[in-house]
C-alpha positions in Angstrom: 0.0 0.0 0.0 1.6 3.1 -1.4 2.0 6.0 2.4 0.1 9.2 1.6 3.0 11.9 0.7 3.9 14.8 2.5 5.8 17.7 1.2 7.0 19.7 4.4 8.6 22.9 3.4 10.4 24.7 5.9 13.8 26.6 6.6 14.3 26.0 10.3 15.8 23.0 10.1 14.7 22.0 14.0 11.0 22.4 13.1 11.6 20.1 9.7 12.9 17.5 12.2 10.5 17.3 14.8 7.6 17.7 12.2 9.4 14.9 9.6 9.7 12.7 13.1 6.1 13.1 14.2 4.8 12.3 10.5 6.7 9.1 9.3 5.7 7.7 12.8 2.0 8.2 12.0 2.9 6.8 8.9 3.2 9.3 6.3 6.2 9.9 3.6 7.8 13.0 4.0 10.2 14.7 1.4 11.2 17.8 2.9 12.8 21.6 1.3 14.7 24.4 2.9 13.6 27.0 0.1 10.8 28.0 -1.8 12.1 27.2 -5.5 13.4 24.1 -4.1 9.9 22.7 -3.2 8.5 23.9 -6.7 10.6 21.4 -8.3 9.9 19.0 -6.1 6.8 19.5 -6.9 7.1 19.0 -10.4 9.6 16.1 -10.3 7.1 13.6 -8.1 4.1 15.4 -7.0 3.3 15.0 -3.4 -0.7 14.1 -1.9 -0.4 17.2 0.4 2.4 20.5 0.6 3.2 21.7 4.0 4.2 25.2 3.2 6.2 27.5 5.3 5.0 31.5 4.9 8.6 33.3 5.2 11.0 31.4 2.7 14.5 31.8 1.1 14.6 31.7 -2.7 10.6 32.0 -3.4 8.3 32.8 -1.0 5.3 30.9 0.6 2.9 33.0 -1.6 5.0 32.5 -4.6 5.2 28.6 -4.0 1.2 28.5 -3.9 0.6 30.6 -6.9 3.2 28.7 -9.0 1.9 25.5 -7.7 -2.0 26.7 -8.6 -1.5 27.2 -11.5 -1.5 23.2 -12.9 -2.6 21.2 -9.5 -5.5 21.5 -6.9 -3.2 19.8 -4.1 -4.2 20.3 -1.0 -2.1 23.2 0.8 -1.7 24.0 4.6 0.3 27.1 5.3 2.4 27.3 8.5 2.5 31.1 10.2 4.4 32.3 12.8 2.4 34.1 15.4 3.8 37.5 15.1 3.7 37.3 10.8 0.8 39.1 9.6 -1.3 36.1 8.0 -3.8 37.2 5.4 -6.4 34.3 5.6 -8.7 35.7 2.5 -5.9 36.3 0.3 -4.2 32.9 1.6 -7.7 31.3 0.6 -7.8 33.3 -2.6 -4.6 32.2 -3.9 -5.6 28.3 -3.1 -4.3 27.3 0.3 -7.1 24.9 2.3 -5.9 25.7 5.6 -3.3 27.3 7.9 -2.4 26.4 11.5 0.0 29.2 13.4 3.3 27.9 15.0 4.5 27.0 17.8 1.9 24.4 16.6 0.8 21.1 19.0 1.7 18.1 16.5 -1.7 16.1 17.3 -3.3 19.2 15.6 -1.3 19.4 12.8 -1.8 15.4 12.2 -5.8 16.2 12.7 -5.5 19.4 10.3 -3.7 17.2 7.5 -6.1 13.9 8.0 -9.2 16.5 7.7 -7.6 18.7 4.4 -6.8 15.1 2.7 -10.4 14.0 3.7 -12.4 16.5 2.5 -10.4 16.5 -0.8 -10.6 13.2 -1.3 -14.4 12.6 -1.0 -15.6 14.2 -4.9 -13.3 11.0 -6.1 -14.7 8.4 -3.8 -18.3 9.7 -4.9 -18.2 7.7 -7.8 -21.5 8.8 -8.6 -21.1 11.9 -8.5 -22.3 13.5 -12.0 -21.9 16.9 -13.5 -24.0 19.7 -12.5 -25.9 21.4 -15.5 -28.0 24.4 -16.2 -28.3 26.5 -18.9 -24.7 27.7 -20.5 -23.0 26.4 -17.0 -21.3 22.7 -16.4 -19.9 22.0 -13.0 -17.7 19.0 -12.7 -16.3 18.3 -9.1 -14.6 15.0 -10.6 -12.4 16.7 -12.9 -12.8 20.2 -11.2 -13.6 21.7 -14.0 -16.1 24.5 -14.9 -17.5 25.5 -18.4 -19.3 28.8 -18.8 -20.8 29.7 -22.1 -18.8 27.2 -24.1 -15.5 27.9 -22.6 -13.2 26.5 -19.8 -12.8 29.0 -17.0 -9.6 28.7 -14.6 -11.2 28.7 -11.4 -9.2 27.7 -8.2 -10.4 24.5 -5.6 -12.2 26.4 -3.1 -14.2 29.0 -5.6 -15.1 25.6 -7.1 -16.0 23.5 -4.6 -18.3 26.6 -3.3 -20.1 27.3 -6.8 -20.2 23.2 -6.9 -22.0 23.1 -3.4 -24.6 25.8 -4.6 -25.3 24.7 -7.3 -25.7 20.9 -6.0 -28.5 22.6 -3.4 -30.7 25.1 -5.8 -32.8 27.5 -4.2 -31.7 26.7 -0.8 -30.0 29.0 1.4 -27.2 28.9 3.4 -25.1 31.0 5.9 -21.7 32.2 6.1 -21.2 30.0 8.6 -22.7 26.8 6.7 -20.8 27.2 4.2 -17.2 27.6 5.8 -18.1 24.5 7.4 -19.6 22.4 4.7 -16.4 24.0 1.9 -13.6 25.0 4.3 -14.2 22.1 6.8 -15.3 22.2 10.2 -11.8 22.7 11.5 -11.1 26.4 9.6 -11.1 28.8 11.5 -12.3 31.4 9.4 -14.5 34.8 8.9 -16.9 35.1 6.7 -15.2 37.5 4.4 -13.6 34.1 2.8 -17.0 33.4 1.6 -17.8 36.9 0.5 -14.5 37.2 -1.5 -15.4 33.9 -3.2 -18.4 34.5 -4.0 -17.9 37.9 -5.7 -15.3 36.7 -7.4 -17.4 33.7 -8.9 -20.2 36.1 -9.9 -17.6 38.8 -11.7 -16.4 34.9 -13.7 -20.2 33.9 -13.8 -21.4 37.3 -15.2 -24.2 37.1 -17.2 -26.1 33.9 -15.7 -29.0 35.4 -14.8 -29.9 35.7 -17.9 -30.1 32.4 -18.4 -32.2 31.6 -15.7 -29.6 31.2 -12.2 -27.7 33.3 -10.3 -25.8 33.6 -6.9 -28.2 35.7 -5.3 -27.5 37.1 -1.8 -30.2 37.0 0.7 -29.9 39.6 2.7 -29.1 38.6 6.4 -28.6 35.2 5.9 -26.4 34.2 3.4 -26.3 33.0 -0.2 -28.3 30.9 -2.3 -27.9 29.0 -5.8 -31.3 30.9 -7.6 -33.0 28.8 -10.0 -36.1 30.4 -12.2 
């Protein structure tokens, strides 16, 4: 049975240790980097199931390393913070990243955080009958992750996907902020609801023009959002 693969990148070279340590002993494979272009090509040579991705790098930054890796894969990213850096959580979950835990970090936490982040992005494939969503001029595939609007492909990353995907999968009904943080992000992000705002404008400015069709991410004012079907 092939161990689920962990690429843990980090400069200090005690906290690659502990965490490499803590990992292989719960029975995970972990390839470690010291430097942000480093763990791109690693990435490229033998992609990894899950990055572990230090903010504050040498070579290529943490942000850097999750744009560059967003832009061909939807592996799952954690970021790892220090407590006094300033963490952007919307634009960390804008550029891709599925979750971030702040160190000094407790290592049964970090285990849970990865076991959660690999669950909840490994459910779409074991849905095997899970079909594509359809309305008018819109296809939403969670299988393949991809979305077709009007004929063309859009690039759309994980989470604006998985959102529009969750909608869509629940017309007419509305949900909270809150819902959906837990139900996308996973009960274990501790996030605002801004995340969900800045996703879902960003899927209508991509969606524009839907409503004429006959849907439309509608808000309802306070509650939440809703996938509207006419």
């Amino acid at each position: 049975m092939l161990k689920t693969k962990i690429l843990l990148v980090d400069d200090d070279p005690n906290i690659r240790q502990l965490v490499n340590l803590y990992l292989e002993k719960e029975g995970f494979e972990v390839v470690m980097a010291d430097r942000g272009d480093t763990a791109v090509k690693l990435f490229r040579q033998s992609p990894p199931n899950l990055m572990l991705l230090d903010l504050m790098l040498p070579g290529m930054d943490g942000w850097e390393v999750c744009r560059e890796v967003r832009k061909t894969s939807n592996l799952p990213i954690i970021m790892l913070t220090a407590k006094d850096e300033t963490f952007d959580k919307v634009l960390g979950l804008e550029l891709g990243a599925d979750d971030y835990i702040v160190k000094p970090f407790d290592m049964k936490e970090l285990v849970a955080r990865i076991k959660a982040v690999l669950r909840r992005f490994q459910q779409p494939e074991a849905n095997t009958d899970s079909k594509a969503l359809a309305f008018p001029g819109l296809t939403v595939n969670i299988s393949q992750y991809t979305v077709n609007f009007m004929g063309k492909e859009l690039e759309m990353p994980p989470k604006e996907l998985e959102l529009l995907h969750f909608l869509a999968s629940h017309p007419n009904q509305v949900f909270t902020r809150e819902q959906l943080l837990e139900q996308v992000w996973g009960y274990d992000y501790f996030g605002d609801s801004r995340t969900v705002d800045v996703h879902v404008k960003r899927l209508r400015e991509k969606l524009e023009g839907g409503e004429q069709m006959g849907w439309q991410i509608k808000t309802v004012w306070g509650v939440g959002y809703k996938f509207e079907v006419k």
